[in-house]
PDB file of N, CA, C, O and CB in Angstrom:
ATOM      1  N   UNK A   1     177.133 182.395  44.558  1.00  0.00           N
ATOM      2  CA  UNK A   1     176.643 181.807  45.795  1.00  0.00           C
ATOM      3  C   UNK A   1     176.294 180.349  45.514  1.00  0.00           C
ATOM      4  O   UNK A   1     175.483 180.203  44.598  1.00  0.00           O
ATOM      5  CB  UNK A   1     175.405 182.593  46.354  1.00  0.00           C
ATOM      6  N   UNK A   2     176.870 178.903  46.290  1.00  0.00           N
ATOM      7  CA  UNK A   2     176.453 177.938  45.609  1.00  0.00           C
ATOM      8  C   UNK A   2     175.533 177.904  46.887  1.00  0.00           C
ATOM      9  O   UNK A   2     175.564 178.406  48.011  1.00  0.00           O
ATOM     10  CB  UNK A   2     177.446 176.733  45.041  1.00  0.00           C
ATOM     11  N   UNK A   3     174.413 176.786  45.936  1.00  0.00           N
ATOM     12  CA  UNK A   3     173.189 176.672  46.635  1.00  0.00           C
ATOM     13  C   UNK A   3     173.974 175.385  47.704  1.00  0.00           C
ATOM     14  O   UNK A   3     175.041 174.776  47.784  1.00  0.00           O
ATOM     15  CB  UNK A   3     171.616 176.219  45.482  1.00  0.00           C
ATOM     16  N   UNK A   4     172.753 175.469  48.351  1.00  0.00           N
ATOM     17  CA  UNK A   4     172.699 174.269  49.545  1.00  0.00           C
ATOM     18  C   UNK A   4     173.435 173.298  49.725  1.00  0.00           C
ATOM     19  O   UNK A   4     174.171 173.071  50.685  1.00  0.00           O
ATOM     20  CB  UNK A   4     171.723 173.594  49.581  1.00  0.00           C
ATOM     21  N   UNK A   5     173.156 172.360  48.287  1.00  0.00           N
ATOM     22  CA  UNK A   5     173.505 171.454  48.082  1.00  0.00           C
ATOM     23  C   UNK A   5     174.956 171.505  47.476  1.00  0.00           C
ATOM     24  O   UNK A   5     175.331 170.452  46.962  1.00  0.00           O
ATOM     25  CB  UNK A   5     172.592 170.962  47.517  1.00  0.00           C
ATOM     26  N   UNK A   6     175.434 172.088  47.466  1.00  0.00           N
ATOM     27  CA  UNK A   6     176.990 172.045  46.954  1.00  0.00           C
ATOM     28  C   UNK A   6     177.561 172.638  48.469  1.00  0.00           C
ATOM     29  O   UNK A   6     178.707 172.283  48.742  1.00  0.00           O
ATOM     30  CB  UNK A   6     177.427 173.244  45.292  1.00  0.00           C
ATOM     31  N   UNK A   7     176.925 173.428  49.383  1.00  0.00           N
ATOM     32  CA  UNK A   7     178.020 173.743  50.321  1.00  0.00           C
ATOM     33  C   UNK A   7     177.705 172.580  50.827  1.00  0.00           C
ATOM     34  O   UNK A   7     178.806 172.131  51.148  1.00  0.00           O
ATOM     35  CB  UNK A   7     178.085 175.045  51.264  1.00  0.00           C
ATOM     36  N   UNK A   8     176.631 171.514  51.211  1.00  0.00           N
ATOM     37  CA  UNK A   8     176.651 170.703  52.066  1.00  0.00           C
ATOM     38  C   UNK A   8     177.669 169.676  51.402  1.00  0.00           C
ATOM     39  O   UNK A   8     178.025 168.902  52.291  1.00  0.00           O
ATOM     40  CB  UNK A   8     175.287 170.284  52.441  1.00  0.00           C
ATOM     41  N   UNK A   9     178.341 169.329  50.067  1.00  0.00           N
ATOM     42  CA  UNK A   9     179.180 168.742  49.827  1.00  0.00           C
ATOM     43  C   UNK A   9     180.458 169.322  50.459  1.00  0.00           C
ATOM     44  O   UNK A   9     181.273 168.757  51.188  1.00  0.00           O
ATOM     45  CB  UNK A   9     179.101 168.581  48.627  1.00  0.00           C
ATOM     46  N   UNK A  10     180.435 170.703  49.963  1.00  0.00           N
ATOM     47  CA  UNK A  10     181.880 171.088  49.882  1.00  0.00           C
ATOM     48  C   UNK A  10     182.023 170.702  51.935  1.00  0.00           C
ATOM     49  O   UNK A  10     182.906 170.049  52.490  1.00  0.00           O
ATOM     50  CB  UNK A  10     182.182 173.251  49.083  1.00  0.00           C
ATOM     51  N   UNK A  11     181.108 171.227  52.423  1.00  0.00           N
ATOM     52  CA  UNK A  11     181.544 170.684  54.074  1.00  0.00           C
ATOM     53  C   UNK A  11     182.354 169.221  54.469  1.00  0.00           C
ATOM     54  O   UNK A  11     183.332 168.966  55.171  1.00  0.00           O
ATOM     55  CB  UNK A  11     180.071 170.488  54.914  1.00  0.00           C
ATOM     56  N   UNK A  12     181.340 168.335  53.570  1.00  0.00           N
ATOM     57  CA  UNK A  12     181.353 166.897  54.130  1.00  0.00           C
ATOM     58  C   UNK A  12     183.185 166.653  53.247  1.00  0.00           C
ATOM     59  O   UNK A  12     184.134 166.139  53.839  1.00  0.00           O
ATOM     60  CB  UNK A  12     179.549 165.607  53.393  1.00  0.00           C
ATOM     61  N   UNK A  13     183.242 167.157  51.835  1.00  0.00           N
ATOM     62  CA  UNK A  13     184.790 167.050  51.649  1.00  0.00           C
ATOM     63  C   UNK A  13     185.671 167.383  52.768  1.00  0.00           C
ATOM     64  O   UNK A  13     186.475 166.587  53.253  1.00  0.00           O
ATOM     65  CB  UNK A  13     185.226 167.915  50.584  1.00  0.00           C
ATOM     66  N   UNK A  14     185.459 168.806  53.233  1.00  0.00           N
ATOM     67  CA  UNK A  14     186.467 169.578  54.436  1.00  0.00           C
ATOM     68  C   UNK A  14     186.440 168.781  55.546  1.00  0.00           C
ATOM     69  O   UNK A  14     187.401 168.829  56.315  1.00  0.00           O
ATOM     70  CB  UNK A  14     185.995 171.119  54.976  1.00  0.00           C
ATOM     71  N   UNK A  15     185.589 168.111  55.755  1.00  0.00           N
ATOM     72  CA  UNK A  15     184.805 166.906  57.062  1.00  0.00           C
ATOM     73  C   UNK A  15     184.897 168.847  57.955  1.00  0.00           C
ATOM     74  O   UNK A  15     185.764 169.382  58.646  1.00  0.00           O
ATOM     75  CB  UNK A  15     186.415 164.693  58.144  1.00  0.00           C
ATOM     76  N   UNK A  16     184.080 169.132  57.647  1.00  0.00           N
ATOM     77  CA  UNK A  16     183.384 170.664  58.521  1.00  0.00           C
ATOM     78  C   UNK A  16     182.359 170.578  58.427  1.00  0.00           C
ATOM     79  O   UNK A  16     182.012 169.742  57.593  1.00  0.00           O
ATOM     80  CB  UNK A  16     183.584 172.140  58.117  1.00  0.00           C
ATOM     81  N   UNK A  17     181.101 171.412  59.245  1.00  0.00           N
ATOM     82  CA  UNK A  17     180.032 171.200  59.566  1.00  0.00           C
ATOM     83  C   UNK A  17     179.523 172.784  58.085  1.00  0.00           C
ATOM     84  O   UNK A  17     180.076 173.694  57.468  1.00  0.00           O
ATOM     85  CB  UNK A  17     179.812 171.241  61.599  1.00  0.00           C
ATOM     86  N   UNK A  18     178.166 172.149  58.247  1.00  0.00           N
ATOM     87  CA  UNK A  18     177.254 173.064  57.266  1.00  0.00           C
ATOM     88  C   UNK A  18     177.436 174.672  58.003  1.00  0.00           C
ATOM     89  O   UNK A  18     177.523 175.546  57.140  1.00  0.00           O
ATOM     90  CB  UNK A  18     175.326 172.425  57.261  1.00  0.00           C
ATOM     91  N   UNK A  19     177.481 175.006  58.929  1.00  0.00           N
ATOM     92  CA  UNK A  19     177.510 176.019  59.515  1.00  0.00           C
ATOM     93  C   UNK A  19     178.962 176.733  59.791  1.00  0.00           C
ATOM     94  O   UNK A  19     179.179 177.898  60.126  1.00  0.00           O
ATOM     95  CB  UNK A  19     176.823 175.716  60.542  1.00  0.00           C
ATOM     96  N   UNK A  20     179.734 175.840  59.585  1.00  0.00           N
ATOM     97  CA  UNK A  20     181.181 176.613  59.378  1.00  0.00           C
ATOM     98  C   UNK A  20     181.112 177.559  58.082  1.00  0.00           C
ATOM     99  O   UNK A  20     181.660 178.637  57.849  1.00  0.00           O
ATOM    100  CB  UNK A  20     182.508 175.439  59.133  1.00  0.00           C
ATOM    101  N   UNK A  21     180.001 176.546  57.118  1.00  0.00           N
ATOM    102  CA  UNK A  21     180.813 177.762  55.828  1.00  0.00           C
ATOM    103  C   UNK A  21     179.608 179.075  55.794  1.00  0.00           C
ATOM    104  O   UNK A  21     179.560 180.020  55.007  1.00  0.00           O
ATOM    105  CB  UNK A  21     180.962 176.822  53.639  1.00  0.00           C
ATOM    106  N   UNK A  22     178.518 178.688  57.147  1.00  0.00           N
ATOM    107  CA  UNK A  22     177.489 180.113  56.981  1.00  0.00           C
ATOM    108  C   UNK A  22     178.171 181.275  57.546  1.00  0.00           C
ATOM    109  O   UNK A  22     178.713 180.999  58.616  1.00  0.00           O
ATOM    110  CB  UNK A  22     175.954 180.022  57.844  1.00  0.00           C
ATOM    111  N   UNK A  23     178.300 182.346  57.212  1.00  0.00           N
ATOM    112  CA  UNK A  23     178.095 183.331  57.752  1.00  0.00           C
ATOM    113  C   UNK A  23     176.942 184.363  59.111  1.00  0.00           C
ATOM    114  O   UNK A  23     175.729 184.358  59.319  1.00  0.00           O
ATOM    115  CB  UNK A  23     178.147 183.533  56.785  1.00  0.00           C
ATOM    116  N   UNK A  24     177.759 184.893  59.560  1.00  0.00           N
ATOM    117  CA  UNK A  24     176.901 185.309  61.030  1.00  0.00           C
ATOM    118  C   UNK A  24     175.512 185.716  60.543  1.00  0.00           C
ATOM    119  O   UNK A  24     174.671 185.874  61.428  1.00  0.00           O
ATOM    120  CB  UNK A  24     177.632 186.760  61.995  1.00  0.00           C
ATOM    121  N   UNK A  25     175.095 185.932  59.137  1.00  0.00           N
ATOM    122  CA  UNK A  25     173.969 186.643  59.191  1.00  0.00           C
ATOM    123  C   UNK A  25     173.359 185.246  58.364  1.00  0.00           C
ATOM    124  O   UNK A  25     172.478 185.506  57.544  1.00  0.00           O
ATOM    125  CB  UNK A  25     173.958 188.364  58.501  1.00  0.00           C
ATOM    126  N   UNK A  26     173.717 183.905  58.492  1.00  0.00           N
ATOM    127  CA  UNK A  26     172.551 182.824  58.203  1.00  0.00           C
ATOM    128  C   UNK A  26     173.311 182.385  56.358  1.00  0.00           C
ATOM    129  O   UNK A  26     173.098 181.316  55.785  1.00  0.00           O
ATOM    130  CB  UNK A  26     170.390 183.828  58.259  1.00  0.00           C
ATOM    131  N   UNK A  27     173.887 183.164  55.975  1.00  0.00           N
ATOM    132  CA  UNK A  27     174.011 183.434  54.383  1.00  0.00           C
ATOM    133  C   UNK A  27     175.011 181.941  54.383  1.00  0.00           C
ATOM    134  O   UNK A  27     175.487 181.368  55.363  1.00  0.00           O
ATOM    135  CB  UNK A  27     174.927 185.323  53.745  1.00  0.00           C
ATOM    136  N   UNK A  28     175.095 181.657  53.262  1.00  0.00           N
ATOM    137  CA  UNK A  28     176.258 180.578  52.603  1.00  0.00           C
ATOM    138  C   UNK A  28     177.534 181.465  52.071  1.00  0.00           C
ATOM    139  O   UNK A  28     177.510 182.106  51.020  1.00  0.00           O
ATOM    140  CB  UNK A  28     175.554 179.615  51.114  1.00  0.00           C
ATOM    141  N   UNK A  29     178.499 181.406  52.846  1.00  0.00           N
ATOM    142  CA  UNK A  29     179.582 181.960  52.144  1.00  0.00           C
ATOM    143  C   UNK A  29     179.768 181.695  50.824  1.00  0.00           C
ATOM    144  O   UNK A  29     179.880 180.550  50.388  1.00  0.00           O
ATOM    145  CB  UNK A  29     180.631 181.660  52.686  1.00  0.00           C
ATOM    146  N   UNK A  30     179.820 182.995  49.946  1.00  0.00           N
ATOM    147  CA  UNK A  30     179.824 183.160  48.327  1.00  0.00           C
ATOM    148  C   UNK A  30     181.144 182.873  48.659  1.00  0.00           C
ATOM    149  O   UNK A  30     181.854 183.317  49.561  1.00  0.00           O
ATOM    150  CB  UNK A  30     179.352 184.656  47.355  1.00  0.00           C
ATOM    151  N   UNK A  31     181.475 181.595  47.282  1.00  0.00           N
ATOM    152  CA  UNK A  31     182.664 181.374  46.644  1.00  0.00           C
ATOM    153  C   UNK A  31     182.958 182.236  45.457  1.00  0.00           C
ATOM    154  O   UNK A  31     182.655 181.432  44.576  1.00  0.00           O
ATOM    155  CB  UNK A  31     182.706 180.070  46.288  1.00  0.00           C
ATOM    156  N   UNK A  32     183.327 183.281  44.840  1.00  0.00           N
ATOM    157  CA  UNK A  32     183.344 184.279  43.613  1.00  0.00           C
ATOM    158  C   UNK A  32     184.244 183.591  42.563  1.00  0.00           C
ATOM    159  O   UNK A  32     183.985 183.747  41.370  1.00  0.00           O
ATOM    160  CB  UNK A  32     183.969 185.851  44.013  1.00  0.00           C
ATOM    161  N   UNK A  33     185.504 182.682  43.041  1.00  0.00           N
ATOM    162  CA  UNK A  33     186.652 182.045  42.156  1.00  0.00           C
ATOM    163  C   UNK A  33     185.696 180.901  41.401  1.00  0.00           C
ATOM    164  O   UNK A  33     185.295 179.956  42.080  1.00  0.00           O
ATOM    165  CB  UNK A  33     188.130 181.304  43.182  1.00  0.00           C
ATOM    166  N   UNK A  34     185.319 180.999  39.924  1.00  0.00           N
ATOM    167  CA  UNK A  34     184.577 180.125  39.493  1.00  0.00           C
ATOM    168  C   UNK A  34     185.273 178.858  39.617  1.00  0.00           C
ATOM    169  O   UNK A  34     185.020 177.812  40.214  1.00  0.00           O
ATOM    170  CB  UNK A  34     184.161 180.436  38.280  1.00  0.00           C
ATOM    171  N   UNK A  35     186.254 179.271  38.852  1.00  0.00           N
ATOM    172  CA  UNK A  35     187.295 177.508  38.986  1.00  0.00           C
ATOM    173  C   UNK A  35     187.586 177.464  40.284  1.00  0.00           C
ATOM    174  O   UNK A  35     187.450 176.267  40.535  1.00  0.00           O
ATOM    175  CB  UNK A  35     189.059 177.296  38.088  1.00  0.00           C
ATOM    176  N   UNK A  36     188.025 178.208  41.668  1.00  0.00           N
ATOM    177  CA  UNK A  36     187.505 177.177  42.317  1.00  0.00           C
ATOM    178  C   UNK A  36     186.848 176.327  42.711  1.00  0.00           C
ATOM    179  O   UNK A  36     187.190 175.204  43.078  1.00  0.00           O
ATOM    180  CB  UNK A  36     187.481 177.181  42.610  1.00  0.00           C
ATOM    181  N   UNK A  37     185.530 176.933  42.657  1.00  0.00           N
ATOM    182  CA  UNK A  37     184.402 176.064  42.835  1.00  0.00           C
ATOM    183  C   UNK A  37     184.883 175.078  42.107  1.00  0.00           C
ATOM    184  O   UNK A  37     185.393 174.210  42.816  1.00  0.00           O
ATOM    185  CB  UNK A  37     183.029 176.532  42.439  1.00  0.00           C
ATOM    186  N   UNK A  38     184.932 174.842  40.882  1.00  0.00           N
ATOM    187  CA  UNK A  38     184.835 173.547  40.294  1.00  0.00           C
ATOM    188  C   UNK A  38     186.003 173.128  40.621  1.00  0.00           C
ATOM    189  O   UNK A  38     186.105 172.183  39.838  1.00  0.00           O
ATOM    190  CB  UNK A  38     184.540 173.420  38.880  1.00  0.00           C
ATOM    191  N   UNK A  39     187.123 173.146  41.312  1.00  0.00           N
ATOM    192  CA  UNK A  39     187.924 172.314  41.936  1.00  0.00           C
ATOM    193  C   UNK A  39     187.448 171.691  42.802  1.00  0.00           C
ATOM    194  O   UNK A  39     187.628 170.479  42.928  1.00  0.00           O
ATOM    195  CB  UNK A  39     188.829 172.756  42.345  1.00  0.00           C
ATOM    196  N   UNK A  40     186.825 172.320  43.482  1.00  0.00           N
ATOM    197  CA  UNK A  40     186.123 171.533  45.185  1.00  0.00           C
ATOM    198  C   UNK A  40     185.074 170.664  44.856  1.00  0.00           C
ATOM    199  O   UNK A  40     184.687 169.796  45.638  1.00  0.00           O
ATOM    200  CB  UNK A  40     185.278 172.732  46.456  1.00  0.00           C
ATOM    201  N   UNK A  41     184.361 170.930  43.218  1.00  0.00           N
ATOM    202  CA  UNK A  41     183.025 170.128  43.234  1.00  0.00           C
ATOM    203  C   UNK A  41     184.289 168.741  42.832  1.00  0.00           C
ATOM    204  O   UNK A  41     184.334 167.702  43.491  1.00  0.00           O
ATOM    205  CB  UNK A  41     181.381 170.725  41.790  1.00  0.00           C
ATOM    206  N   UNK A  42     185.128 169.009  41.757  1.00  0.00           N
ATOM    207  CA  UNK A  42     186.102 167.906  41.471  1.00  0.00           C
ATOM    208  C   UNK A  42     185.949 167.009  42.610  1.00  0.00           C
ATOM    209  O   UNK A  42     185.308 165.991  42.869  1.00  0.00           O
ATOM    210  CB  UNK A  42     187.619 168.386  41.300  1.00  0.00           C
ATOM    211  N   UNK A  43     187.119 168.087  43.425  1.00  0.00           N
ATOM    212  CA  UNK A  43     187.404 166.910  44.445  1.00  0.00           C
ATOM    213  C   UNK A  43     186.749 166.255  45.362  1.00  0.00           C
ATOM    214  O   UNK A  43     187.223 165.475  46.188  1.00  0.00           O
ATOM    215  CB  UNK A  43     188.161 167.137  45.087  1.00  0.00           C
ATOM    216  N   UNK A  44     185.231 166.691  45.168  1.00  0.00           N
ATOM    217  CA  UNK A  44     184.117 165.677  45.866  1.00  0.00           C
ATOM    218  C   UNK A  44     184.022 164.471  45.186  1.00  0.00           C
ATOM    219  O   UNK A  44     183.624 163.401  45.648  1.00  0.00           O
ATOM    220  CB  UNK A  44     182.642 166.233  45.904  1.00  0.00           C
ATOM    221  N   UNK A  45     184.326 164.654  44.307  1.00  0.00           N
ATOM    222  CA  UNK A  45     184.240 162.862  43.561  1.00  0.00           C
ATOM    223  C   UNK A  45     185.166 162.447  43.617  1.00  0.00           C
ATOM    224  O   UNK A  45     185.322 161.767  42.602  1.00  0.00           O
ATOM    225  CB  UNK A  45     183.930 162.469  42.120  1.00  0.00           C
ATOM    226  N   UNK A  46     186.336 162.392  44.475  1.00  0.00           N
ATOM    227  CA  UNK A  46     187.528 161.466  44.677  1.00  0.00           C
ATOM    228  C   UNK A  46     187.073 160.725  45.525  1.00  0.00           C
ATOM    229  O   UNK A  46     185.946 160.787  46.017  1.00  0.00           O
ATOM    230  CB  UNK A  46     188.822 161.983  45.093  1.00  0.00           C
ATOM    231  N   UNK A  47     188.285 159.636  45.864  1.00  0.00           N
ATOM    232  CA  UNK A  47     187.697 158.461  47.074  1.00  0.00           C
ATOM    233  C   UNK A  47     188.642 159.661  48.524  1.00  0.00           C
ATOM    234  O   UNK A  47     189.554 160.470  48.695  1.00  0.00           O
ATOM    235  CB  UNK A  47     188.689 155.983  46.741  1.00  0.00           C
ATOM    236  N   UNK A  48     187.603 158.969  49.151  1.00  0.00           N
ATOM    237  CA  UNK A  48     188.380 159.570  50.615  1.00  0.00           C
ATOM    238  C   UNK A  48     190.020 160.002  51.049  1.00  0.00           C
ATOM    239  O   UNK A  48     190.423 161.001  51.646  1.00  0.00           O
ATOM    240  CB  UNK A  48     188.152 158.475  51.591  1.00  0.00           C
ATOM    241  N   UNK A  49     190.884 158.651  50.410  1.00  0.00           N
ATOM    242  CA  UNK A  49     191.544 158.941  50.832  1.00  0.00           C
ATOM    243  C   UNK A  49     192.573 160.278  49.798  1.00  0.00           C
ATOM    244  O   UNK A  49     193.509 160.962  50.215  1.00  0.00           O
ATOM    245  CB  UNK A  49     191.866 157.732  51.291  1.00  0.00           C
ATOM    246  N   UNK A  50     192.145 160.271  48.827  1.00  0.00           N
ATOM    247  CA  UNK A  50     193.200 161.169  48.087  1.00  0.00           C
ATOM    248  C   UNK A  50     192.486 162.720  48.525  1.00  0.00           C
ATOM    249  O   UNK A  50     193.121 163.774  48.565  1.00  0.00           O
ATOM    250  CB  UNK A  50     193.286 160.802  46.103  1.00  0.00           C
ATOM    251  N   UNK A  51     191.391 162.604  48.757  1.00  0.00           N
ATOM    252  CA  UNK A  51     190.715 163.836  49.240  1.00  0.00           C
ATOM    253  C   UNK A  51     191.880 164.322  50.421  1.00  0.00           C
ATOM    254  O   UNK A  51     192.615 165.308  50.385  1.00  0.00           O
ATOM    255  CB  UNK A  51     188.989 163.480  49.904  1.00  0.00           C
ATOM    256  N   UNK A  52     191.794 163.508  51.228  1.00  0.00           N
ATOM    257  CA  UNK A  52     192.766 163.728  52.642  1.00  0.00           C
ATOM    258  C   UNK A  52     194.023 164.334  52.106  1.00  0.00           C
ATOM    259  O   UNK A  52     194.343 165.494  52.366  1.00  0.00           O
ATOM    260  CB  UNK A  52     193.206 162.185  53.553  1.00  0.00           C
ATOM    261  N   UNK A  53     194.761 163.497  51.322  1.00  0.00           N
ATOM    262  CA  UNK A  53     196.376 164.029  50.489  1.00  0.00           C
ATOM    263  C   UNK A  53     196.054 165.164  49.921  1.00  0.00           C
ATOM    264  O   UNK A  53     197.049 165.888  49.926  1.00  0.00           O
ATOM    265  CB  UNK A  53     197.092 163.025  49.154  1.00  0.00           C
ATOM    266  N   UNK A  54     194.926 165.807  49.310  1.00  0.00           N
ATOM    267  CA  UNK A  54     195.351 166.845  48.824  1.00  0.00           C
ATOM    268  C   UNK A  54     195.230 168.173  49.212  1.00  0.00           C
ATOM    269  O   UNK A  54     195.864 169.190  48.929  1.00  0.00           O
ATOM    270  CB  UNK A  54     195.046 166.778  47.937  1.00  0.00           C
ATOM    271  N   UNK A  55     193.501 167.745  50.498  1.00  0.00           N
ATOM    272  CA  UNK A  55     193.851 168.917  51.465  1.00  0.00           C
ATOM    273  C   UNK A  55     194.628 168.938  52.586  1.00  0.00           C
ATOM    274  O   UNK A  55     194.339 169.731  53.483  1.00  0.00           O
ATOM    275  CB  UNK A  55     192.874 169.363  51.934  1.00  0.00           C
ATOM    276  N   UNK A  56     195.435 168.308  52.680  1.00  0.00           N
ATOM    277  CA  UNK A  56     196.891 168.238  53.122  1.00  0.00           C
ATOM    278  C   UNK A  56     198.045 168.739  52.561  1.00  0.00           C
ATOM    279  O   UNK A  56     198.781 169.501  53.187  1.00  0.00           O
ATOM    280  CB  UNK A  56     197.199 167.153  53.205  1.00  0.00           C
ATOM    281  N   UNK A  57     198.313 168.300  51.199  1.00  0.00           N
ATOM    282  CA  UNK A  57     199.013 169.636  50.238  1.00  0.00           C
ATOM    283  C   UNK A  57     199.214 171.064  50.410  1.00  0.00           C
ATOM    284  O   UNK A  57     200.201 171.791  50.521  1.00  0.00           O
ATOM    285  CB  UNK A  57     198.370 169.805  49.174  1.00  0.00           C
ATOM    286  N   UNK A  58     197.462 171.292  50.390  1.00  0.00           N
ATOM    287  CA  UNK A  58     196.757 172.789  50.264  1.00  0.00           C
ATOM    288  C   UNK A  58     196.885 173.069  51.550  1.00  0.00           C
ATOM    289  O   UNK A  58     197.469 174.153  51.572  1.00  0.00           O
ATOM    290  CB  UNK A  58     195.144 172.968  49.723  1.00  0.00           C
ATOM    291  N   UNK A  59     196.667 172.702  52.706  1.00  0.00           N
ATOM    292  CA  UNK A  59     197.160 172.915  54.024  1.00  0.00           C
ATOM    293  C   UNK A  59     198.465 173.589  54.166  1.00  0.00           C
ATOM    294  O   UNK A  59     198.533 174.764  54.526  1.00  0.00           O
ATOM    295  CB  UNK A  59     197.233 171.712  54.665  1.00  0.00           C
ATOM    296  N   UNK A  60     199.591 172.812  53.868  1.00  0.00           N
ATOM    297  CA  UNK A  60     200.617 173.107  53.966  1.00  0.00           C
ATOM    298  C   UNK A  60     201.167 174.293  53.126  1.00  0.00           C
ATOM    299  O   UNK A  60     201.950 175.178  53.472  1.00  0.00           O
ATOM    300  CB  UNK A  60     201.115 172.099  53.862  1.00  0.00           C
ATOM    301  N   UNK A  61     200.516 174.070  51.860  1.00  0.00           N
ATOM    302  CA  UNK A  61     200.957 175.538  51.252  1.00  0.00           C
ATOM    303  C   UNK A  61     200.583 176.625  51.645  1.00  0.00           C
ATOM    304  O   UNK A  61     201.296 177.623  51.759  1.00  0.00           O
ATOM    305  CB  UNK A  61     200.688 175.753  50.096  1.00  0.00           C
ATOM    306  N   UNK A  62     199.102 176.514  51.960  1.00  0.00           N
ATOM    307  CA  UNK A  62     198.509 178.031  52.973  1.00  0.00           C
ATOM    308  C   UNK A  62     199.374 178.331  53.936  1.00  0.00           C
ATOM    309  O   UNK A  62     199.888 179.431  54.139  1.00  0.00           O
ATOM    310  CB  UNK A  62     197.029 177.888  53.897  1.00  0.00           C
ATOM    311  N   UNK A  63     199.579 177.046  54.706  1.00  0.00           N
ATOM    312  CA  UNK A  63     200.404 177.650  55.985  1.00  0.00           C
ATOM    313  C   UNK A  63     201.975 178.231  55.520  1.00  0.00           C
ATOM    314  O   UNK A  63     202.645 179.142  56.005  1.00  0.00           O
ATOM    315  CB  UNK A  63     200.620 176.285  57.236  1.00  0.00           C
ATOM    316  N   UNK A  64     202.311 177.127  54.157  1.00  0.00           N
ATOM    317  CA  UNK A  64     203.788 177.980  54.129  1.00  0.00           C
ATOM    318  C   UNK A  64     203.556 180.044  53.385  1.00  0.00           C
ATOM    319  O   UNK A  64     204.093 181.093  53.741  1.00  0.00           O
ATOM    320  CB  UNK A  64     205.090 176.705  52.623  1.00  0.00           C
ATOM    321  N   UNK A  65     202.747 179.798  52.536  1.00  0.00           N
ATOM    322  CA  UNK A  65     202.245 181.450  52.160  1.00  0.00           C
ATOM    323  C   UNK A  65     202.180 182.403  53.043  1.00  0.00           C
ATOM    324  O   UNK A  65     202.684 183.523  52.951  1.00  0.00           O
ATOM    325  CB  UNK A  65     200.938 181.600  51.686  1.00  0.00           C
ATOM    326  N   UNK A  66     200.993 181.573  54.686  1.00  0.00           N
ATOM    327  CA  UNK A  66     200.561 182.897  55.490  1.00  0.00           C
ATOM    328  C   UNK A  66     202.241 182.932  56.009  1.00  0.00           C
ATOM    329  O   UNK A  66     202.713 184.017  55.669  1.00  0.00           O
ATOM    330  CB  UNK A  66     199.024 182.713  56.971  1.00  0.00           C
ATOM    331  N   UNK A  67     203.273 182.070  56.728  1.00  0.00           N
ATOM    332  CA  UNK A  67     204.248 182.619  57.288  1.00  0.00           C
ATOM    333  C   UNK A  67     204.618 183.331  56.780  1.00  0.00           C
ATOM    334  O   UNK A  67     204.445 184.471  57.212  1.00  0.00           O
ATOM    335  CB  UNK A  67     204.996 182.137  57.594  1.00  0.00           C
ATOM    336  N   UNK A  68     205.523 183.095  55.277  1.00  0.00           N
ATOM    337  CA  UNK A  68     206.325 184.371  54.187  1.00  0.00           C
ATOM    338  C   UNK A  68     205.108 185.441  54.542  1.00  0.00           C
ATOM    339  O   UNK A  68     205.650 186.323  55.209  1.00  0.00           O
ATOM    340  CB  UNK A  68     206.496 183.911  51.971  1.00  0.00           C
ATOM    341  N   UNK A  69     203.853 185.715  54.405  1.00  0.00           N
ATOM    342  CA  UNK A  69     202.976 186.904  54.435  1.00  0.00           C
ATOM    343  C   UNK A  69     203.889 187.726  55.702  1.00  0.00           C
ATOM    344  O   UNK A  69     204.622 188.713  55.642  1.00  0.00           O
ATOM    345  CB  UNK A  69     201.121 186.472  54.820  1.00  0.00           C
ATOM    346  N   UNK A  70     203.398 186.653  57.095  1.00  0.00           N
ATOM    347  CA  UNK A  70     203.698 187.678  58.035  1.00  0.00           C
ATOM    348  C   UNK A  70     205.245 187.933  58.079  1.00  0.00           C
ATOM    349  O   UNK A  70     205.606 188.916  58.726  1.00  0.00           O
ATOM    350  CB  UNK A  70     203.145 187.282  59.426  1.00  0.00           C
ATOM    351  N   UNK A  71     206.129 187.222  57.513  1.00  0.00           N
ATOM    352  CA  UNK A  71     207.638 186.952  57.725  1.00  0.00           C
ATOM    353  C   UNK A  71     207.639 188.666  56.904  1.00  0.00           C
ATOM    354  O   UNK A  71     208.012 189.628  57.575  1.00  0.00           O
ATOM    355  CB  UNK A  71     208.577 185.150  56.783  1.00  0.00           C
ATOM    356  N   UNK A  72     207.252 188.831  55.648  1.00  0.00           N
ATOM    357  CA  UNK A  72     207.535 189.609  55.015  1.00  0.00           C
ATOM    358  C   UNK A  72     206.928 191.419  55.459  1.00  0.00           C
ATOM    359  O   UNK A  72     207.303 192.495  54.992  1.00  0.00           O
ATOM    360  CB  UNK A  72     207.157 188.922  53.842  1.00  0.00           C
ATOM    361  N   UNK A  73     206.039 191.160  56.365  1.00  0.00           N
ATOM    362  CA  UNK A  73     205.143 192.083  57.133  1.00  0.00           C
ATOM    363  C   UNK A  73     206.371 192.762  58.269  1.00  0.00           C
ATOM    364  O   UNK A  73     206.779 193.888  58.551  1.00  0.00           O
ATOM    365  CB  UNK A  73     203.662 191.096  57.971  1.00  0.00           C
ATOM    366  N   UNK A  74     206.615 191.560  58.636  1.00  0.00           N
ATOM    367  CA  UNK A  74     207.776 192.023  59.433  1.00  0.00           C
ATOM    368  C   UNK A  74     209.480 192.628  59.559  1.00  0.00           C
ATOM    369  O   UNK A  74     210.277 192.959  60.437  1.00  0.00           O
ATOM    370  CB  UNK A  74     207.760 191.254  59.868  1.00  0.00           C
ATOM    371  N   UNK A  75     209.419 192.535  58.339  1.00  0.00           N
ATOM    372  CA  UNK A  75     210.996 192.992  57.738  1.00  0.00           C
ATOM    373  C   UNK A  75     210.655 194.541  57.301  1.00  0.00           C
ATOM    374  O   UNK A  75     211.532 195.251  56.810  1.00  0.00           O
ATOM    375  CB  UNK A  75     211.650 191.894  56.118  1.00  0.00           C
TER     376      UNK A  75
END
């Protein structure tokens, strides 16, 4: 579970609000992937703009994964 102060980073990286990453019952969504976490704390110390390029990357790969998911759901 990261405390406070790391989700309020990890938000301001996502440019998302503190309350996107709470959960309905008030909680901080537990991150469990250790190295993720420390990817996201990483990429809080980039400058703005490479932040943008890379969750743009990661964007695009999620989105290309979930299609094959459902593409493959559907065959």
């Amino acid at each position: 579970m990261p405390s406070v102060e790391v989700a309020k980073k990890l938000a301001y990286t996502f440019g998302i609000t503190l309350d996107y990453l709470v959960d309905d019952t008030g909680k901080i969504i537990e991150i469990k992937d250790k190295v993720m976490l420390e990817r996201l704390i990483e990429l809080e110390g980039l400058e703005q703009g490479e932040k943008k390029t890379i969750v743009n990357v990661i964007d695009s790969l999620l989105r290309d994964a979930k299609a094959r998911q459902t593409y493959a759901t559907q065959s």
